[in-house]
Every structure is written in C-alpha cells, then in structure tokens.
C-alpha positions as CSV (number, residue, x, y, z in Angstrom):
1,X,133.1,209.3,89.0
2,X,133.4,206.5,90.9
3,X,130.0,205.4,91.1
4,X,129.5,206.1,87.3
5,X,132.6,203.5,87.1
6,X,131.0,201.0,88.8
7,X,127.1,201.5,87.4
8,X,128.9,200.8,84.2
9,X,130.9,197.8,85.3
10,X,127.7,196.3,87.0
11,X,126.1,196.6,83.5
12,X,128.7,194.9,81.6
13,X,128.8,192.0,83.8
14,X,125.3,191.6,83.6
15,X,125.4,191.9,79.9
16,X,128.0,189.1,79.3
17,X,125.9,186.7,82.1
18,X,123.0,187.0,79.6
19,X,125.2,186.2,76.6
20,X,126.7,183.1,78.6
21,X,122.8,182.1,79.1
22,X,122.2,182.0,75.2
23,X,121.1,185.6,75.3
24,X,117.6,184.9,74.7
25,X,114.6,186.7,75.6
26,X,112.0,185.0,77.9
27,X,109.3,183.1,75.4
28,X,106.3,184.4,74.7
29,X,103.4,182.9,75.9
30,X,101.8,181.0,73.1
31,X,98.1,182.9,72.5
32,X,95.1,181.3,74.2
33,X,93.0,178.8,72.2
34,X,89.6,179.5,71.4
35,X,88.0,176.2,72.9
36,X,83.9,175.4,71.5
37,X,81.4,175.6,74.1
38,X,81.2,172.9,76.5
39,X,77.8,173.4,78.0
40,X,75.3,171.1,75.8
41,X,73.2,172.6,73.5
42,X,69.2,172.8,74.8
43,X,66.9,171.3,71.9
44,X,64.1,173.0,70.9
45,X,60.8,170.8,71.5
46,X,58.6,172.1,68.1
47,X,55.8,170.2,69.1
48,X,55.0,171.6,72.6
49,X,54.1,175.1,70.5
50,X,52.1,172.8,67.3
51,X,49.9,175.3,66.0
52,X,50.9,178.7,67.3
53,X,52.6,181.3,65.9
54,X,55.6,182.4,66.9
55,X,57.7,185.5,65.2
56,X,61.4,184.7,64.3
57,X,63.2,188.3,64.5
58,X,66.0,188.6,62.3
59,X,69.3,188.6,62.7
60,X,71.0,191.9,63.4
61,X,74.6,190.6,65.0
62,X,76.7,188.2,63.1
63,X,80.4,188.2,63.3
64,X,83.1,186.5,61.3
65,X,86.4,186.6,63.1
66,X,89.8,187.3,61.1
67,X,89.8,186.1,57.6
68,X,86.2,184.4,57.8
69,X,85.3,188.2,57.0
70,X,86.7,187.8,53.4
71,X,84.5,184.9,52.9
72,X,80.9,185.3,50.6
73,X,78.6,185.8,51.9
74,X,80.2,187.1,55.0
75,X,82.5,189.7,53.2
76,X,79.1,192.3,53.0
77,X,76.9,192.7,56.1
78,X,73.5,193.7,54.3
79,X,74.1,190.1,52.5
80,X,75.1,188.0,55.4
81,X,72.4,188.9,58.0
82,X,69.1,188.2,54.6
83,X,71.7,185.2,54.2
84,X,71.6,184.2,58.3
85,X,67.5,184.8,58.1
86,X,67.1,182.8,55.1
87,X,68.8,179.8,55.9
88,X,67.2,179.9,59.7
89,X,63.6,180.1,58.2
90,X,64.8,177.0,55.8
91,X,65.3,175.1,58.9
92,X,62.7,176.2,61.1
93,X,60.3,175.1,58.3
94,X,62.0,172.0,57.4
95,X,62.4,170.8,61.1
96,X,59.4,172.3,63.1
97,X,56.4,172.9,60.5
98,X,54.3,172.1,63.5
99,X,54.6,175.7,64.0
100,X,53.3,178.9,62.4
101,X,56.7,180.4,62.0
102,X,56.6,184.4,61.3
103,X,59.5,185.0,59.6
104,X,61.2,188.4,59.4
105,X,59.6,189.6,55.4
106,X,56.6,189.1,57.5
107,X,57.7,190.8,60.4
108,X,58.7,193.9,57.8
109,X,55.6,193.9,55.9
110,X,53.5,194.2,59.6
111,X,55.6,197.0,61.0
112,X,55.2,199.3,58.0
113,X,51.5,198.3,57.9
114,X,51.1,199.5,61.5
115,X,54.4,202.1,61.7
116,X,52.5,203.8,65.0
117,X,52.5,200.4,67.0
118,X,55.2,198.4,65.4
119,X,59.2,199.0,65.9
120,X,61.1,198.4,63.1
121,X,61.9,194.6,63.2
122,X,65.7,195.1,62.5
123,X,66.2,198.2,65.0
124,X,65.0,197.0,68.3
125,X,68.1,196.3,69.5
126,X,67.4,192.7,70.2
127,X,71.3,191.0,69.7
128,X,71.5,192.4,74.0
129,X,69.4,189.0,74.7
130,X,72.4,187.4,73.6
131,X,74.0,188.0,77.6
132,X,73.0,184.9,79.8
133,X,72.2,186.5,82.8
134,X,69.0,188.3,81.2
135,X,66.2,186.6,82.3
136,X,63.7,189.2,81.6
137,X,63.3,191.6,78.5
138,X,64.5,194.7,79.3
139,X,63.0,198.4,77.7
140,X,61.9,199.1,75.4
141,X,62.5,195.8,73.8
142,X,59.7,194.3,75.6
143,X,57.3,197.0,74.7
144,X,58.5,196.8,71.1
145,X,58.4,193.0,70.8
146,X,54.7,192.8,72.6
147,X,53.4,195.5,70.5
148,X,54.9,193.8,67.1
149,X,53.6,190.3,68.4
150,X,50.3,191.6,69.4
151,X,50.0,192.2,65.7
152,X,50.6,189.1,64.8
153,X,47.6,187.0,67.3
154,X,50.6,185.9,69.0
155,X,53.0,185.2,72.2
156,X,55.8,184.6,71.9
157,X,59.6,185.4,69.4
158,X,62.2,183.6,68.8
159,X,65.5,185.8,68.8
160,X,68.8,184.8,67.2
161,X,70.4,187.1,69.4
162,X,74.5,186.7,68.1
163,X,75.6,184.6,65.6
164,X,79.9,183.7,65.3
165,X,82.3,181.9,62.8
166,X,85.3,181.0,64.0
167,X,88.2,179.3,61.5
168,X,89.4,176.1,63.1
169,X,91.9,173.8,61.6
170,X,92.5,172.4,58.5
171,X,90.2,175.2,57.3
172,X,86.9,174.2,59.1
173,X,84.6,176.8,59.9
174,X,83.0,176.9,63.5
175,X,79.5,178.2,63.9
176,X,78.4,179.6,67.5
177,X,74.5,180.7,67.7
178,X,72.9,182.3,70.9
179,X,68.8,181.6,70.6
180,X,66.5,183.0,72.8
181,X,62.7,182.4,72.9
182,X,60.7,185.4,74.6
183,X,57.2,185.5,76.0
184,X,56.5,189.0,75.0
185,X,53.5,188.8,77.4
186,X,55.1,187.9,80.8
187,X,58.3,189.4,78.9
188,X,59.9,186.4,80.5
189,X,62.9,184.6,78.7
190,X,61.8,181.2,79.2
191,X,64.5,179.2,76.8
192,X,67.8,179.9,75.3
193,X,71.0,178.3,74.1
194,X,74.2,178.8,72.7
195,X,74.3,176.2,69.6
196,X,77.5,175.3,68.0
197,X,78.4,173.0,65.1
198,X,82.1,172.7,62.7
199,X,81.3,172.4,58.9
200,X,83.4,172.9,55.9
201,X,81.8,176.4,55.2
202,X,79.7,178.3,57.1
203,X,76.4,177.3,56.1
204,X,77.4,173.7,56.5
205,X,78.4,174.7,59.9
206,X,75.1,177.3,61.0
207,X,73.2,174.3,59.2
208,X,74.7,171.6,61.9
209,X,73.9,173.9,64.6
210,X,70.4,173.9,63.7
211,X,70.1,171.2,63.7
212,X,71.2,169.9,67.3
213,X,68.3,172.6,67.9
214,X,65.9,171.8,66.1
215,X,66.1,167.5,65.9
216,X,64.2,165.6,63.3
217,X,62.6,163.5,66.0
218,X,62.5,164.8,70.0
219,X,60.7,162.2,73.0
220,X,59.3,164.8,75.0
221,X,58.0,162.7,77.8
C-alpha cells in the first residue's frame, strides 16, 4: 500500500499546484485566417485572339464555404453553376467582343448534334485544371476537349476550372476563380490564373474578379 499512498499524494499535490496557477487550461490556438491570394492576378490580353473562336466550358466546381451555402443563388447547385456561366459569358462579351466566344448553350447544342465525337460539355471532368502544377491536359480531357473544339473550327478553351466564396468581415463576400486557357491542339496549358475580388454579394464580387481579368483597356506592347 505504500506506493498507492504516495501515487495518490503525488496527485493531490499536483492538483492543488494547478489550482494555485488559476487552474486554467492551456489556450487554444486561435483558428488560422484564411488570407486572399497574394500572387497578382495575370490579365487576359482579348485582343491577341481578335477574331477566333474560342469555347468557354462551363463551370462544374463552385463552392460556397460555411453559411455562403444558404445564400441564392448559391443554396442549389443546378442554379449556381447556369448562374456562374451566365454571368462569365456577360463579361467575356462585354469586356473581350474581339473574340468569338462559344459559350457553354453552344457547347451543349454541338455535343448532342455530334454525341459520337463530342463529350458531354459538363462531364469531362475539367475542374482537375484547377491544380497549378498541370501544364499539360491530361486524358481523356484532352481527347475530349480537341474533339469538342474541332467541332467548333477552333483551338483553343477557356476553362473556369474552380470557382470559391469565402465570407469576410463585415459581411463581404470574397470571390476566388482559377482560369485556365487550353490549346486543345498542342494540349498545352498556355495561361492561367487564380482571380480574386471582395464585393458585397457574390456576384458583385465574381463580377470584380473579372474584371482584373478581363480589363477594359490592356497596352500589350
């Protein structure tokens, strides 16, 4: 029994220590803060591709983190990604009508006309270009995106690979898009960037991030 005695009087005296300290549990480590992107965004130079058409695929990954996901039109997916391809075609129009945009209604109306050659536009899996390191399409999405450009007389796709809103304070919204252009010939990536913007809502905020893409005037000298 002694040693029992002396477990329990080693306890106790550790036990009223802590009390003499306040008693208090080590603090928690606050949670990390989810900082914007710092690399700058890469503009888009519209004019370099005047005249050529180039297919926009449509979005297939968008995510609204925590309560964002309550938020019309982010609170139904089937909503949010015809709402994500509407309001990119908006801008690509507004901002680049140098170029024969094909947007994704086209994109659809192709592949069914052609359902032997052409992959279904919003099942090609193309949210993957979304990881940095890719610098080449990998298969079969670059058999499926040269066979559904082919179609179309043309080279190259513009991919909105992944598309994030993020609440900030004071009840901003934060907007991260990852945008990847594609020669589906070379099946080369040959630009991307992760665009960000803070708006009020989320389409103020997507809209901002456009448009640091997609500037109203660009020196490309």
């Amino acid at each position: 029994m002694p040693n029992r005695t002396l477990r329990f009087h080693v306890a106790l005296a550790l036990a009223l220590s802590a009390l003499a300290c306040g008693g208090k549990a080590p603090a928690a480590s606050p949670a990390p803060v989810d900082r914007p992107p710092t690399e700058p965004v890469k503009p888009f130079a519209t004019v370099v591709f005047a005249g050529e058409p180039i297919a926009v695929l449509p979005f297939t990954l968008v995510l609204p983190v925590d309560t964002l996901g309550k938020v019309p039109p982010l609170n139904d997916r089937p909503t949010m990604l015809a709402w994500g391809d509407s309001l990119l075609g908006e801008q690509l129009n507004a901002r680049g009508p140098e170029v024969k945009w094909i947007l994704p209604p086209e994109l659809r109306k192709v592949a069914r006309r052609a359902p032997s050659v052409a992959p279904d536009p919003d099942r090609m899996g193309q949210s993957i270009l979304r990881a940095k390191q890719l610098e080449n399409l990998p298969d079969p999405l670059r058999g499926q995106l040269r066979n559904l450009v082919a179609l179309l007389g043309g080279r190259y796709a513009l991919v909105p690979a992944a598309l994030t809103f993020l609440s900030e304070p004071a009840g901003a919204v934060r907007a991260e898009l990852s945008l990847v252009l594609a020669d589906t010939r070379t099946g080369k990536v040959v630009w991307r960037t992760l665009a960000w913007a803070h708006g009020a809502t989320p389409a103020e905020a997507l809209t901002l991030a456009l448009t640091a893409v997609f500037p109203a005037a660009l020196d490309i000298r």
